[in-house]
BADOVO-874323 format. One record per residue (C-alpha): residue in three letters; x, y, z; residue number from 1. Coordinates in Angstrom, 1 decimal, padded with zeros to 4 digits. Example, Ala and Ser with C-alpha at 12.3 -4.5 7.8 and 13.67 -1.06 7.14 Angstrom:
BEGIN
> ALA, 012.3, -004.5, 007.8, 1 .
> SER, 013.7, -001.1, 007.1, 2 .
//
This chain:
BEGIN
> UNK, -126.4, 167.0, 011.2, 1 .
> UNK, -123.0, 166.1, 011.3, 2 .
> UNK, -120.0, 168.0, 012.3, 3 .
> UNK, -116.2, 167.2, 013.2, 4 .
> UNK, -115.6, 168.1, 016.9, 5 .
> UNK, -111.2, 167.9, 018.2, 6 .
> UNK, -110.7, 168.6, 022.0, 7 .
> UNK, -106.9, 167.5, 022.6, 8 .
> UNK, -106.5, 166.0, 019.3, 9 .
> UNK, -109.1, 162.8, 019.5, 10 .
> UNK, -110.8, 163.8, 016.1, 11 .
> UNK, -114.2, 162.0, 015.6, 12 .
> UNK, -117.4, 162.2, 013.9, 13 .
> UNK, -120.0, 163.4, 016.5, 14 .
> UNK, -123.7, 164.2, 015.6, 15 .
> UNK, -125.7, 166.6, 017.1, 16 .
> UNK, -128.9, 165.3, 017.8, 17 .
> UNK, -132.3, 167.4, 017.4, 18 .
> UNK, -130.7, 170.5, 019.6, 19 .
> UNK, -128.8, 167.9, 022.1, 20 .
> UNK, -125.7, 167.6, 023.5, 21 .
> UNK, -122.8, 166.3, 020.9, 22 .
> UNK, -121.9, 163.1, 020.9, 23 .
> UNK, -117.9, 161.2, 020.1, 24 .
> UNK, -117.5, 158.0, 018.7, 25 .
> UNK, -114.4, 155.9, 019.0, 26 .
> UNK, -113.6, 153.3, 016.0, 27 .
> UNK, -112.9, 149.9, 017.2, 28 .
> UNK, -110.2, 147.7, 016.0, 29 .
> UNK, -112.7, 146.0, 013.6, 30 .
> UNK, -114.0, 149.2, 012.2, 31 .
> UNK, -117.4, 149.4, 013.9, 32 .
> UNK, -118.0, 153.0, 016.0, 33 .
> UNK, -119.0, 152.9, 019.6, 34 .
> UNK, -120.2, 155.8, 021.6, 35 .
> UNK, -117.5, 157.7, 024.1, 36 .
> UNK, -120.1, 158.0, 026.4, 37 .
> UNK, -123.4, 155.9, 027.5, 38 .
> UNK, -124.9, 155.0, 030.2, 39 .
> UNK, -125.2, 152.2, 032.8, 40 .
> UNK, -128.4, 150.1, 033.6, 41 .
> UNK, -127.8, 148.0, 036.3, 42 .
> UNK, -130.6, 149.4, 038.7, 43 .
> UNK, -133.3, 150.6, 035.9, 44 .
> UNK, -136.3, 148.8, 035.4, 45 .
> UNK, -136.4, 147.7, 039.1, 46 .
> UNK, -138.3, 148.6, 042.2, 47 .
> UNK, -137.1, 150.9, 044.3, 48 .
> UNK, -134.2, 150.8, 041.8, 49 .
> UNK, -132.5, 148.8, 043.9, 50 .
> UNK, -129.9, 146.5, 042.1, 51 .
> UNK, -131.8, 143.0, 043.6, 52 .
> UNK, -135.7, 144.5, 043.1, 53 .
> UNK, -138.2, 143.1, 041.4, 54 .
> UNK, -138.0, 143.8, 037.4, 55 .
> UNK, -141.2, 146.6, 036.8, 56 .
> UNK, -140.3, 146.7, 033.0, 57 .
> UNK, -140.6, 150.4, 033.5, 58 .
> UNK, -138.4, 152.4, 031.3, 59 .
> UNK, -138.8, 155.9, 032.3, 60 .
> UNK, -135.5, 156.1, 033.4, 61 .
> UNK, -134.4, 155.2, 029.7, 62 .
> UNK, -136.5, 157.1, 028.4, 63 .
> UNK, -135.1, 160.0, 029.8, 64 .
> UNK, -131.5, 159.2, 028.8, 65 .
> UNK, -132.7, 158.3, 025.1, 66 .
> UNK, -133.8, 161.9, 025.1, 67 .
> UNK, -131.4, 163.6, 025.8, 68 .
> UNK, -129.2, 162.1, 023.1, 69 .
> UNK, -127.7, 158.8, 025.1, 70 .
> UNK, -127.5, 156.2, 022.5, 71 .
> UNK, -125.1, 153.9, 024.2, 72 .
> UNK, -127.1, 151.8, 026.7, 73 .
> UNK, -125.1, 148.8, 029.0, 74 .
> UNK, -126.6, 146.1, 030.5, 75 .
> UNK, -125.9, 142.4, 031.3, 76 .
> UNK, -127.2, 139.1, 031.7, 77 .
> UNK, -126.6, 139.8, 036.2, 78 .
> UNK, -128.5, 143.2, 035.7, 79 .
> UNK, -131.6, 140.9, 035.1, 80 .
> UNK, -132.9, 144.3, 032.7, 81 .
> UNK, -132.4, 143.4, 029.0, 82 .
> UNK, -135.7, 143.0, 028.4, 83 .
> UNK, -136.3, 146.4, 029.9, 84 .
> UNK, -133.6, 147.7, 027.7, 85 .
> UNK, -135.3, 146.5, 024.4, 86 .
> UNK, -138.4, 147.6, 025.5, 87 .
> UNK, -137.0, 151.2, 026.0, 88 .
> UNK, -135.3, 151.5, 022.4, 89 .
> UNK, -138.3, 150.0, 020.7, 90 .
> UNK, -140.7, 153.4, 022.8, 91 .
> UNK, -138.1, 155.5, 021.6, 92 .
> UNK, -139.0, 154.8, 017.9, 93 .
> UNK, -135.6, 155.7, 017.1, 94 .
> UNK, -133.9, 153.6, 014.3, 95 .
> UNK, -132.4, 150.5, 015.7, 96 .
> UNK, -129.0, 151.4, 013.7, 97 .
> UNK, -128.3, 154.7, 016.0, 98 .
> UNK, -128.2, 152.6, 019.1, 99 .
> UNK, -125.3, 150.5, 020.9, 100 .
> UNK, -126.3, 148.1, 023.1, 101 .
> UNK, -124.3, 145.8, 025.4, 102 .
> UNK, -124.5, 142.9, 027.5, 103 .
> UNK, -122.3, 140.5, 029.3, 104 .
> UNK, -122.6, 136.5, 030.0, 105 .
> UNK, -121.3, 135.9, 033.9, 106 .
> UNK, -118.9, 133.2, 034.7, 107 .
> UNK, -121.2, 131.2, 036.9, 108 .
> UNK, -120.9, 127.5, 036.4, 109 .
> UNK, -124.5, 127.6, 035.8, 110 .
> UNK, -123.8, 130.0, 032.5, 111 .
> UNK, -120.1, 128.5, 031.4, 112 .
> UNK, -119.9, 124.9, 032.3, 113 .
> UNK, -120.6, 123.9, 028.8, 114 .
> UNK, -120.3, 124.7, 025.5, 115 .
> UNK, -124.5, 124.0, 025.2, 116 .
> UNK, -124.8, 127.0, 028.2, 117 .
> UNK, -122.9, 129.4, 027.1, 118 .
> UNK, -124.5, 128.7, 023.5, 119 .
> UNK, -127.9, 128.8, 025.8, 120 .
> UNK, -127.6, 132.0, 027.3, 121 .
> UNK, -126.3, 134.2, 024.4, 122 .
> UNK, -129.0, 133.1, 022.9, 123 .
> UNK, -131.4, 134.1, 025.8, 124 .
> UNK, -129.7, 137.2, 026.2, 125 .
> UNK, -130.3, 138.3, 022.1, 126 .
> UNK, -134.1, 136.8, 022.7, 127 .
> UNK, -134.9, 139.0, 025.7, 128 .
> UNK, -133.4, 142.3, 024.4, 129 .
> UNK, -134.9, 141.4, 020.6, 130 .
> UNK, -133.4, 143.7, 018.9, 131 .
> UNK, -132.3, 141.4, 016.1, 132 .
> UNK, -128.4, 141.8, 017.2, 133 .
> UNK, -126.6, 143.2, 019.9, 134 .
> UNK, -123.9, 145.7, 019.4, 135 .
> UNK, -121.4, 144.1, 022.0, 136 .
> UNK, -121.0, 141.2, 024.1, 137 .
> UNK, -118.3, 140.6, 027.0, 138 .
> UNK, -117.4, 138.2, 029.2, 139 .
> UNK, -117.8, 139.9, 032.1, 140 .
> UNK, -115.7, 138.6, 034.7, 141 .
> UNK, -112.3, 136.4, 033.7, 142 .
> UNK, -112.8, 132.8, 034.8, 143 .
> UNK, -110.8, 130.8, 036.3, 144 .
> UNK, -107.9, 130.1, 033.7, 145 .
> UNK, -106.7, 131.5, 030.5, 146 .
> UNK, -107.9, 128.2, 029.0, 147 .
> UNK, -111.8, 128.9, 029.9, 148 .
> UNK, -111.9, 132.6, 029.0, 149 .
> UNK, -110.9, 131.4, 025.5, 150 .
> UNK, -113.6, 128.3, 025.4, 151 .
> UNK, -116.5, 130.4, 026.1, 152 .
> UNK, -114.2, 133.5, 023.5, 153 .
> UNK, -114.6, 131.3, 021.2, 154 .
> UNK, -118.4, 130.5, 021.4, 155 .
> UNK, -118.7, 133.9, 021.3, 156 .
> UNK, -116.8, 134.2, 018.6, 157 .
> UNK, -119.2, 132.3, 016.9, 158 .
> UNK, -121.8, 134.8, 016.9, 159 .
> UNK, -119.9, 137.3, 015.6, 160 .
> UNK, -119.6, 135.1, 012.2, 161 .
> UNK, -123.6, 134.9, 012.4, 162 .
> UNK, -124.0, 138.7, 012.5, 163 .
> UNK, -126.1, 137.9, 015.7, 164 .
> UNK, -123.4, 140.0, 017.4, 165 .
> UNK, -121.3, 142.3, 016.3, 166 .
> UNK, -118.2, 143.1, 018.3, 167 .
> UNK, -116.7, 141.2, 020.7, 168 .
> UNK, -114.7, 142.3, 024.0, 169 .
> UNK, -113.9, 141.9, 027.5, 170 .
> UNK, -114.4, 143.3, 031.5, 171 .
> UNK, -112.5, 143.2, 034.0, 172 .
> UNK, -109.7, 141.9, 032.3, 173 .
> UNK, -106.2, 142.4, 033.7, 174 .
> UNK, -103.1, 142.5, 030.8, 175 .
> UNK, -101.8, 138.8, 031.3, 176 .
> UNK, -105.3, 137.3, 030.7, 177 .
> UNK, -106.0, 139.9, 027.6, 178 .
> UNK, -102.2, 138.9, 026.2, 179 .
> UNK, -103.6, 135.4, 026.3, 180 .
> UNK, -106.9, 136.3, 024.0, 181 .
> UNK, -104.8, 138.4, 021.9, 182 .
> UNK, -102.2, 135.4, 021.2, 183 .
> UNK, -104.8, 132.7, 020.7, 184 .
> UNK, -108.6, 134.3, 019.5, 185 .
> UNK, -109.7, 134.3, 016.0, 186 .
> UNK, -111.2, 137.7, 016.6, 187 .
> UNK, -109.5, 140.1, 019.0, 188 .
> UNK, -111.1, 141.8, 022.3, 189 .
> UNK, -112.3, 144.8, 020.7, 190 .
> UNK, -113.1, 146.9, 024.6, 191 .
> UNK, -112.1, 145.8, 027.7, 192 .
> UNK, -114.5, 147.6, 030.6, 193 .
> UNK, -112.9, 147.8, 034.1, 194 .
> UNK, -113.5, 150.0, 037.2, 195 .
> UNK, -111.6, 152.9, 036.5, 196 .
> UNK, -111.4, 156.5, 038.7, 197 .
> UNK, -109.7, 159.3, 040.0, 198 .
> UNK, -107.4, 157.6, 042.8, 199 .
> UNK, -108.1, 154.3, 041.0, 200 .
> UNK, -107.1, 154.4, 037.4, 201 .
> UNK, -105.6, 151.6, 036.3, 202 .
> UNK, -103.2, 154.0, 034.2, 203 .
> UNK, -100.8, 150.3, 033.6, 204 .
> UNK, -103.8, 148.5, 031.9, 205 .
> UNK, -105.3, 151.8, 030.5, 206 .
> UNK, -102.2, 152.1, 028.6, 207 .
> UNK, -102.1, 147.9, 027.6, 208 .
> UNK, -104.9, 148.4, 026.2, 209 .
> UNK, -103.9, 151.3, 024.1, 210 .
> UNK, -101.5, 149.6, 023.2, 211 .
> UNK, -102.9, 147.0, 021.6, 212 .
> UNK, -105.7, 148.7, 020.1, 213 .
> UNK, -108.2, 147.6, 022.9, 214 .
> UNK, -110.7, 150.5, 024.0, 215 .
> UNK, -110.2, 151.2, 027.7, 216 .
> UNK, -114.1, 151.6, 029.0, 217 .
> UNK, -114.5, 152.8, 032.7, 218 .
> UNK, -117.3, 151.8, 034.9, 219 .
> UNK, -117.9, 153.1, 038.1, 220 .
> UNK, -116.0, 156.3, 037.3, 221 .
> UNK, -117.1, 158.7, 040.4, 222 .
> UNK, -118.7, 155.9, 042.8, 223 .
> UNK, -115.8, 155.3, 045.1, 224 .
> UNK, -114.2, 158.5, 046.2, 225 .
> UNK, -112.8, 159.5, 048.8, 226 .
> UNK, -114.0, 162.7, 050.6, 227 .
> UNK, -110.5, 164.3, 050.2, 228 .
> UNK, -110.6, 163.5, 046.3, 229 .
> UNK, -114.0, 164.9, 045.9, 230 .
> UNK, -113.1, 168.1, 047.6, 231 .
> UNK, -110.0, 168.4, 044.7, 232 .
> UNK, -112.8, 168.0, 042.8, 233 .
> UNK, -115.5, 170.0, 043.7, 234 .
> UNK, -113.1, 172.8, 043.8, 235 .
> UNK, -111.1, 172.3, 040.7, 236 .
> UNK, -114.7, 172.5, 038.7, 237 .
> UNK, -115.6, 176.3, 039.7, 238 .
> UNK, -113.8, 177.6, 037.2, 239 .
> UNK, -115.4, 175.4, 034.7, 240 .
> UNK, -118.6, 176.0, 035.9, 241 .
> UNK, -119.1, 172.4, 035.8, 242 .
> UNK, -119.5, 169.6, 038.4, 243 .
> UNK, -117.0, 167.3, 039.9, 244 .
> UNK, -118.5, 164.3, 037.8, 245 .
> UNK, -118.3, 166.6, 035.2, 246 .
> UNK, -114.9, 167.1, 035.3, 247 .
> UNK, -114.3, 163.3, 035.9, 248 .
> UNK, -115.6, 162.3, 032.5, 249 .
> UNK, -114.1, 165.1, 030.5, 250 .
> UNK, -110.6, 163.7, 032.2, 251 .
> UNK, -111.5, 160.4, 030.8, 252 .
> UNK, -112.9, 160.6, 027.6, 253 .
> UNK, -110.2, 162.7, 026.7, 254 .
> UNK, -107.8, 160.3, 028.2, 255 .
> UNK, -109.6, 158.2, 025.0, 256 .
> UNK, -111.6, 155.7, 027.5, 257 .
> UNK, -115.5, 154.9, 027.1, 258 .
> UNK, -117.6, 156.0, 029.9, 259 .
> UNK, -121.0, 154.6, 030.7, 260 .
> UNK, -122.0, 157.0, 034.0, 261 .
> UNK, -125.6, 156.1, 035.7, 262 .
> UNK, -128.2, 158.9, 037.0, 263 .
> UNK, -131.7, 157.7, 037.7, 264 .
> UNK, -132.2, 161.9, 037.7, 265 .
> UNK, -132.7, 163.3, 034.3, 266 .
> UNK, -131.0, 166.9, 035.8, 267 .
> UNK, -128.0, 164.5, 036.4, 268 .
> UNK, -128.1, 162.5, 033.5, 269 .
> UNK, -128.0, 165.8, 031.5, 270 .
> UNK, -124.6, 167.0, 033.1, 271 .
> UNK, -123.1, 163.7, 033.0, 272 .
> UNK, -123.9, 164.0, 028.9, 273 .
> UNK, -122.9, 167.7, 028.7, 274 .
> UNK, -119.0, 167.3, 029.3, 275 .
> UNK, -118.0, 168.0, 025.4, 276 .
> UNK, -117.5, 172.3, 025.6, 277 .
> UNK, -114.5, 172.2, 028.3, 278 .
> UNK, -110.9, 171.9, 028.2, 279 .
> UNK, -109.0, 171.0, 031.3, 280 .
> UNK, -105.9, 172.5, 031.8, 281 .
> UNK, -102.2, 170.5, 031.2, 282 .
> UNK, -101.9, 171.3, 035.2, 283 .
> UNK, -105.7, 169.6, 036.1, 284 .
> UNK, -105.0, 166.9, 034.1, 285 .
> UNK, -102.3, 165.9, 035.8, 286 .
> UNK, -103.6, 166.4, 039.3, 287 .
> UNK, -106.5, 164.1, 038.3, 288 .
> UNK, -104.2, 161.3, 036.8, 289 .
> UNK, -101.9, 161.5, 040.0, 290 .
> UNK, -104.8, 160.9, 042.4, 291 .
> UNK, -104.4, 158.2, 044.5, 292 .
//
């Protein structure tokens, strides 16, 4: 079922899934859809889910997600998961086509030096997932010049013209070293994921990106607060009868930025989904957007 859902004028095509929550996407500069919202893997599939424990390939975590209508899933070649991430999509026995997957290459010498590793790694990263292609692929930290980020772009770039991958983008990315893609790639950035939250937006490279018709995706987006900010929070969302996170990822999705929120807790990972029947206030907004 389809249906056009507008909350402050950011018109999309959202589908409701089998009684679910609905879901926005965002067209990227190269005319592929992403998911607004998704959600973060870097402790699934692990013991204890702890970030450095022991891969158990168990996807219950995913599985919980996938039903509740997450189709947007975000992993990376550091997360040590993608295999676990494949697995999960493959249980789900949901077409392949209805999900977006990303992962990211680190800048490690041992993954960068060469033309042949970087080559080597993307090509480990599509094998593990094996899912035929991956949805998007970012460098996930800048290296060390302008010159290098564009060397391993370009490798990237690559892929794109195999239809192994098929968009391209960026994290962590501040405006000078995005200028520098956007002057010289073949195929311009078409995200750029940064840690993004109340108190630390990034509102200057939010808006670059804007700009220059680069999606804005926030990670991290209610990890770092402050107890003061929280209490704003916690607060302000009475009357919506909502949560604090809840509140957060209404702000930002309707400040037009992805958002990929984690919850090993299925209770959680259904409010951080359920933030689509709200409106926050002209005078909330700003509050939020001046936190600092």
């Amino acid at each position: 079922m389809f249906a056009t859902y507008d909350m402050l004028g950011l018109t999309g095509i959202i589908y409701l899934r089998k009684g679910c929550v609905y879901m926005k996407y965002l067209t990227m500069n190269n005319g592929l859809t992403i998911p607004i919202l998704g959600t973060g893997t870097n402790t699934f599939g692990k013991e204890n889910g702890s970030f450095n424990g022991k891969i158990t390939y168990d996807t219950k975590e995913l599985r919980s997600a996938i039903e509740l209508g997450y189709r947007s899933i975000d992993t990376a070649i550091y997360y040590r998961n993608e295999a676990v991430i494949g697995k999960a999509v493959k249980e789900s026995n949901i077409d392949r086509s209805e999900f977006f997957i990303t992962s990211k290459i680190p800048t490690d010498k041992e993954y960068i030096e060469t033309n042949e590793l970087v080559q080597h790694h993307v090509e480990q990263s599509l094998n593990a997932i094996d899912l035929d292609y991956i949805d998007l692929y970012l460098i996930h930290f800048p290296h060390e010049s302008n010159e290098e980020n564009l060397r391993v772009w370009r490798i990237l770039e690559t892929f794109v013209e195999k239809g192994l991958i098929k968009s391209i983008g960026v994290s962590n990315f501040k405006e000078d070293q995005l200028s520098y893609l956007i002057k010289h790639a073949k195929i311009k950035p078409v995200l750029n994921q940064f840690q993004s939250y109340p108190g630390k937006h990034q509102q200057s490279l939010i808006d670059f990106c804007k700009a220059n018709d680069i999606i804005p995706e926030a990670y991290q987006s209610f990890a770092k607060l402050d107890a003061k900010t929280k209490d704003i929070l916690i607060e302000m969302a009475k009357s919506y009868k909502k949560t604090w996170s809840q509140i957060i990822l209404n702000y930002q999705v309707n400040e037009g930025l992805v958002v990929i929120p984690k919850s090993h807790n299925k209770q959680h990972q259904f409010e951080n989904i359920d933030i689509f029947d709200f409106e926050l206030t002209k005078k909330d907004r700003e509050t939020i957007k001046h936190m600092n």
